[in-house]
C-alpha positions as CSV (number, residue, x, y, z in Angstrom):
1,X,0.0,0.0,0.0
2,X,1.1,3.5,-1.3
3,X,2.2,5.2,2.0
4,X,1.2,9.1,1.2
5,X,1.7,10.3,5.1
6,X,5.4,12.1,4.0
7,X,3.0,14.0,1.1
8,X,1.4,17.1,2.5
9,X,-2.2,18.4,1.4
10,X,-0.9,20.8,-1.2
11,X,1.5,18.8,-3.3
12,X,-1.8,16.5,-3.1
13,X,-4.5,19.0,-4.4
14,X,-1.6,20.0,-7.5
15,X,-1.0,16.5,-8.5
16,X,-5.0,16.1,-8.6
17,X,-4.9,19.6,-10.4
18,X,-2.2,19.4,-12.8
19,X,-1.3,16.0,-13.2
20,X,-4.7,14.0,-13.0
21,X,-6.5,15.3,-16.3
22,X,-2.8,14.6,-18.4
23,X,-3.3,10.9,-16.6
24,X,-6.8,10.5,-17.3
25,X,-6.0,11.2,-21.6
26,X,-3.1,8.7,-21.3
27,X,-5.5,5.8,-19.2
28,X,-9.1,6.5,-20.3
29,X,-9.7,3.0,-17.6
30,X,-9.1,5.7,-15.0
31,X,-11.7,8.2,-16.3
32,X,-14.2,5.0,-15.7
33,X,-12.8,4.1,-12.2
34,X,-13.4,7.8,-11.2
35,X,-17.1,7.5,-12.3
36,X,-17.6,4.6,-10.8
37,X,-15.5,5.9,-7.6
38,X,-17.7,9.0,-7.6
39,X,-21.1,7.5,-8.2
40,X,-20.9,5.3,-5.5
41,X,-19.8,7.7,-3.0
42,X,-21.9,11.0,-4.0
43,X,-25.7,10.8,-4.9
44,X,-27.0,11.1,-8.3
45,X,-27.5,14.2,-9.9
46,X,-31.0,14.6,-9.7
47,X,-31.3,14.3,-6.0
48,X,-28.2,16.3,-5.6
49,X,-30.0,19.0,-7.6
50,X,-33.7,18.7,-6.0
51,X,-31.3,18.4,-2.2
52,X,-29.7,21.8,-4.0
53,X,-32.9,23.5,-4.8
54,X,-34.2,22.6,-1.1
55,X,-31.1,24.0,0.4
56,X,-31.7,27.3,-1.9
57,X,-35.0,27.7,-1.4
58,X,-34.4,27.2,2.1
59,X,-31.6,29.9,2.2
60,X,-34.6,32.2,0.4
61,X,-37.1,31.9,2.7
62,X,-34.6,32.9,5.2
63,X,-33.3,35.2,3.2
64,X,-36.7,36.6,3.0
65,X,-37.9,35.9,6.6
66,X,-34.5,38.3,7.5
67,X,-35.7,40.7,5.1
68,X,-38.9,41.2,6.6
69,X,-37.3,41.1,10.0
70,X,-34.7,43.8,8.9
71,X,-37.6,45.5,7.4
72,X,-39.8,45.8,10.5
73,X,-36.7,46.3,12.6
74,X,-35.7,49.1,10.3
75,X,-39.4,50.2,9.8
76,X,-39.6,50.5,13.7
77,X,-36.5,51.9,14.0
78,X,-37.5,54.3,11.9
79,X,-40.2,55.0,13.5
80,X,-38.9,55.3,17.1
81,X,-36.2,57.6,15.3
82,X,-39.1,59.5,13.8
83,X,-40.3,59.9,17.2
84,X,-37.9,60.7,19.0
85,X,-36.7,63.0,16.4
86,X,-40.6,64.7,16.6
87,X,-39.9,64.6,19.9
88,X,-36.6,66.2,20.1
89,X,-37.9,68.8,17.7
90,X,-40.8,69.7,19.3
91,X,-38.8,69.4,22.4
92,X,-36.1,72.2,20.4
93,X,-38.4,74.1,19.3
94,X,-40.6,74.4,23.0
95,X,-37.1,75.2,24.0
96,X,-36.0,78.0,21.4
97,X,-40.0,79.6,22.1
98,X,-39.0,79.7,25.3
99,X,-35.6,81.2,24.7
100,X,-37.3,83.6,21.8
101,X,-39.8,84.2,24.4
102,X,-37.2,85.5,27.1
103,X,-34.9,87.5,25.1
104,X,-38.3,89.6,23.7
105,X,-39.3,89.8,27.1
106,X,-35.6,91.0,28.1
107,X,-35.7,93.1,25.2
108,X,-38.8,94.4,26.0
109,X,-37.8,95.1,29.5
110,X,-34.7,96.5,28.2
111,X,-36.5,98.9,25.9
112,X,-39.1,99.9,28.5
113,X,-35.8,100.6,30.8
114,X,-33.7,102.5,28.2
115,X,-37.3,104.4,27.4
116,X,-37.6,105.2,31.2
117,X,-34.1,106.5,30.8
118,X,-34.5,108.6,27.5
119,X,-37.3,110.4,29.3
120,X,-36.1,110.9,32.1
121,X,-32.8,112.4,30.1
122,X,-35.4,114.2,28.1
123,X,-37.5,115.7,30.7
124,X,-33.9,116.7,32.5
125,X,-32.5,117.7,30.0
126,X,-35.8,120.0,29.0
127,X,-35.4,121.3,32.5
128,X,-32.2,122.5,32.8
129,X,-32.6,123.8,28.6
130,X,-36.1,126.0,30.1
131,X,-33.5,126.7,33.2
132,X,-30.7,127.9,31.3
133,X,-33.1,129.7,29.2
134,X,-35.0,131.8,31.8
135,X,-31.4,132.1,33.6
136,X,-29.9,133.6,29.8
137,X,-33.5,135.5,29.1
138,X,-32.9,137.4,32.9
139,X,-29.5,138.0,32.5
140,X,-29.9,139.4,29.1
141,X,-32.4,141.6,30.2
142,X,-30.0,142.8,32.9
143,X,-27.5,143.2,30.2
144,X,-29.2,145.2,27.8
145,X,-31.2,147.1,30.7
146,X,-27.8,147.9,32.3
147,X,-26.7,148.8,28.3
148,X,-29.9,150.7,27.8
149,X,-29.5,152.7,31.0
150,X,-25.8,153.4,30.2
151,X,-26.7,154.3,26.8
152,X,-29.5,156.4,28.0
153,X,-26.8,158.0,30.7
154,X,-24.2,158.5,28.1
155,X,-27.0,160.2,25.7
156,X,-28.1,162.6,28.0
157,X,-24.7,163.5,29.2
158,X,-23.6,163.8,25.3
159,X,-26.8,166.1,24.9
160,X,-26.0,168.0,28.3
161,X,-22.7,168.3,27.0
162,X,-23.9,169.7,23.3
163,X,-25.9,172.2,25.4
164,X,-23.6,173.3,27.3
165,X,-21.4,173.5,24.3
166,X,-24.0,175.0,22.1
167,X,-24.9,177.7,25.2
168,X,-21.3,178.9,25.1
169,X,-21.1,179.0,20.9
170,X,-24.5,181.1,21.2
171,X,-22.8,183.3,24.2
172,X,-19.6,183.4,22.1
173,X,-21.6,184.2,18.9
174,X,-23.6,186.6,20.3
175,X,-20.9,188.9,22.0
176,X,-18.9,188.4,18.7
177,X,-21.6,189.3,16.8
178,X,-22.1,192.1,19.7
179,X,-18.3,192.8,19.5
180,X,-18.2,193.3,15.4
181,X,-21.5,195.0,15.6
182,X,-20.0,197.7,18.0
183,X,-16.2,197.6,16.3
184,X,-14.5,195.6,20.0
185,X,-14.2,193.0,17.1
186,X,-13.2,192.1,14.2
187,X,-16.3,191.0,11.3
188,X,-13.3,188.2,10.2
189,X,-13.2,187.0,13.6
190,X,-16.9,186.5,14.2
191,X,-17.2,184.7,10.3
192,X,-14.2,182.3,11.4
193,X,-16.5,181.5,14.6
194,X,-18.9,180.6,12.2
195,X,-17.3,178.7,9.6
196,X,-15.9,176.1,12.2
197,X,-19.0,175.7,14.0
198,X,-20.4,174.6,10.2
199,X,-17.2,172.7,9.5
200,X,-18.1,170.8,13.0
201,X,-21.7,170.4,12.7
202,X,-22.1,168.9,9.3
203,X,-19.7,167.1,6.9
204,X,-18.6,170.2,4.5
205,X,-16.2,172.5,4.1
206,X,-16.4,175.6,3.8
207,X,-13.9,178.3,1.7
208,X,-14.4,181.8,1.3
209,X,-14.4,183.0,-2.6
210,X,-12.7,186.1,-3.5
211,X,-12.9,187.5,-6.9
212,X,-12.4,191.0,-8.5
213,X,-16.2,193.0,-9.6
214,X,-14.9,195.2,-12.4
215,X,-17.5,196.0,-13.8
216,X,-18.8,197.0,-10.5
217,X,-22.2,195.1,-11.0
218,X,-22.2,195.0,-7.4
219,X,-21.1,198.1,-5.7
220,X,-21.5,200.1,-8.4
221,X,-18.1,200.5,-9.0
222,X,-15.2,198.1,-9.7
223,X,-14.6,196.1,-6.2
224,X,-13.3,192.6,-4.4
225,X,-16.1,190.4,-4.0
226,X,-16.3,187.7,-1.0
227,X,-18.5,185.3,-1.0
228,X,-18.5,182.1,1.9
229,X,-19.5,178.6,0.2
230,X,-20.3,175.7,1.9
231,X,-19.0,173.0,-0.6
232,X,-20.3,168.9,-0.7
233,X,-20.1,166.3,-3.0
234,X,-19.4,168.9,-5.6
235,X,-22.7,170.5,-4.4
236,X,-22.1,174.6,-3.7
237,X,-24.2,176.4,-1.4
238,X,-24.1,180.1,-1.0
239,X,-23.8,181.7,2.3
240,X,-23.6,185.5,3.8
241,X,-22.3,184.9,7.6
242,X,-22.3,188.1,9.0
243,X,-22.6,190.0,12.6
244,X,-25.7,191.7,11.4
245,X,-27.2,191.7,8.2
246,X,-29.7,195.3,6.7
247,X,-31.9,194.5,4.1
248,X,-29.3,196.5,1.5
249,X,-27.0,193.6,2.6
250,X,-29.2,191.0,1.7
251,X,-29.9,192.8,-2.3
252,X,-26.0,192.8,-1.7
253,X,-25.9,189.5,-0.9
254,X,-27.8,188.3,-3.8
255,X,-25.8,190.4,-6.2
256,X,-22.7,188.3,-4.7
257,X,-24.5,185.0,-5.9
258,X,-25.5,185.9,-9.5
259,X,-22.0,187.1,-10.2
260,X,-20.6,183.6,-8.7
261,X,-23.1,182.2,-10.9
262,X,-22.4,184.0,-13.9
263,X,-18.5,184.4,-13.8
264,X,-17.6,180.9,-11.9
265,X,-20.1,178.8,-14.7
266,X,-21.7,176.9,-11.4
267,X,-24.9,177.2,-10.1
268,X,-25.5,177.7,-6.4
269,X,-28.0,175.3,-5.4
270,X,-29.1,177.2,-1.9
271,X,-28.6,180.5,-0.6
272,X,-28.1,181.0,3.5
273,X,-27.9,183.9,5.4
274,X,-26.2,183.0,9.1
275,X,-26.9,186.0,11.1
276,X,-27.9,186.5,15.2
277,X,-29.6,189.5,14.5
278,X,-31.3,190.2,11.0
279,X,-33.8,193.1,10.7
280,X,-37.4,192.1,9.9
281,X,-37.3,194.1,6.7
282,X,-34.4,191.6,5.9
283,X,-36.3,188.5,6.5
284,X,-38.6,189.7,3.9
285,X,-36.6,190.3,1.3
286,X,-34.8,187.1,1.8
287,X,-38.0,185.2,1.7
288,X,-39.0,187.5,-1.6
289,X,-35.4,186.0,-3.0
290,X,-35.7,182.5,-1.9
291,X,-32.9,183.3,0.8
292,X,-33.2,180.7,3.9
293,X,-32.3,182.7,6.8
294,X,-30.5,181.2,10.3
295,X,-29.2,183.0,13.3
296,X,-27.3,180.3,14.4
297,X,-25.7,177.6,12.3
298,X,-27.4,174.4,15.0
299,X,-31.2,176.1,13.6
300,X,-30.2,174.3,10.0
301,X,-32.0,171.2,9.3
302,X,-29.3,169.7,7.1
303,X,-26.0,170.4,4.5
């Protein structure tokens, strides 16, 4: 008897492999010992087949009885997941109401706080503006009181002071005019008085005109001729300032202007007479000749 112990399980399965079907072509005898070998040791084919269809259809219904187990294990599964995730949702979303719930309700205390606060801010801040507004109001009317009393103070000192200024040009003018009248002093002296109380009073200056009369439309005979004008903004205005003034010196006077007129091209575009005392017969004349008439330079309106 072949001793195969030394021959291990591979080298076996490739002799049966490799060598067996090369054997089998050389010694067909073998290929009918191996049938015979094998039908006598496995069943036939048909049982082996209907033994095979058993065993599959077997491993089906199994098959199948696991997939309706997995199915209904999956299906509940499923279905406890479904409700615990319906239940963690509805638990989430209680949870994020309540949440939602308590930050509006913090927001709304919040709001009804920083409102409390705004008004209160407001209303302070309203006071202390109606406050600062009676305090400013008060002390402006202090201010422009004390300003309107000052002003008020430093008018009527001003207007004292032009009085008493004016009173002593009137006392000077008069005794100069008494002076020239009665020969203590000089006519000149009395129409320099004159002139710079004009110069001072209003903004013009005034220059005396001399010019030679020879023809002697005036005195009759060839003669200087002065004449005072009061000159501004190219506008010339006659004027006679004199201690005294006749009514021959007013026709004189007039006689002065008409040969300024005539011999100078410029018309005069008033006539004055600034006298302190002027005889009535005078006055009339001048207001026959369209002469304004002034003792005192302060008595005209305007230059």
């Amino acid at each position: 008897m072949l001793d195969l112990s030394n021959i291990n399980k591979k080298t076996i399965e490739t002799i049966i492999y490799q060598k067996l079907p090369e054997y089998i072509k050389e010694h067909p005898e073998v290929k009918d010992f191996l049938e015979k070998l094998l039908k006598e040791k496995c069943a036939d084919k048909k049982k082996t087949e209907d033994r095979f269809e058993k065993l599959l259809a077997e491993l089906k219904a199994q098959r199948e009885e696991s997939e309706k187990r997995w199915k209904e294990m999956k299906e509940e599964s499923d279905r406890k997941w479904k409700e615990m995730k319906e239940e963690s949702d509805r638990k989430w979303k209680e949870a994020m109401d309540e949440i939602r719930k308590l930050r509006e309700e913090s927001e709304k205390r919040w709001n009804e706080t920083m409102d409390e606060i705004r008004k209160l801010r407001e209303e302070s801040d309203r006071k202390w503006k109606e406050m600062k507004e009676e305090s400013d109001r008060k002390w402006k009317e202090a201010m422009d009181e004390i300003k309107r009393l000052r002003e008020e103070s430093e008018k009527r000192w001003i207007q004292v002071t032009e009085e008493i200024k004016n009173l002593h040009r009137k006392y000077d003018v008069g005794i100069g005019a008494l002076g020239a009248r009665w020969g203590i002093q000089a006519e000149s002296t009395f129409r320099e008085a004159i002139r710079g109380i004009l110069e001072e009073s209003f903004p013009v200056k005034v220059e005396r005109y001399l010019a030679k009369d020879e023809e002697g439309e005036i005195f009759g005979q060839p003669d200087q001729v002065e004449l005072d004008l009061i000159i501004r903004d190219g506008v010339v205005i006659a004027a006679e300032i004199k201690s005294s003034m006749s009514k021959s010196d007013v026709y004189t006077f007039n006689r002065k202007v008409n040969f300024y007129e005539k011999k100078e091209g410029k018309k005069v575009t008033r006539k004055l007479i600034i006298s302190p005392m002027v005889e009535n017969s005078a006055k009339e004349v001048a207001q026959r000749l369209g002469i304004e008439v002034y003792t005192y330079p302060d008595h005209i309106e305007s230059l």
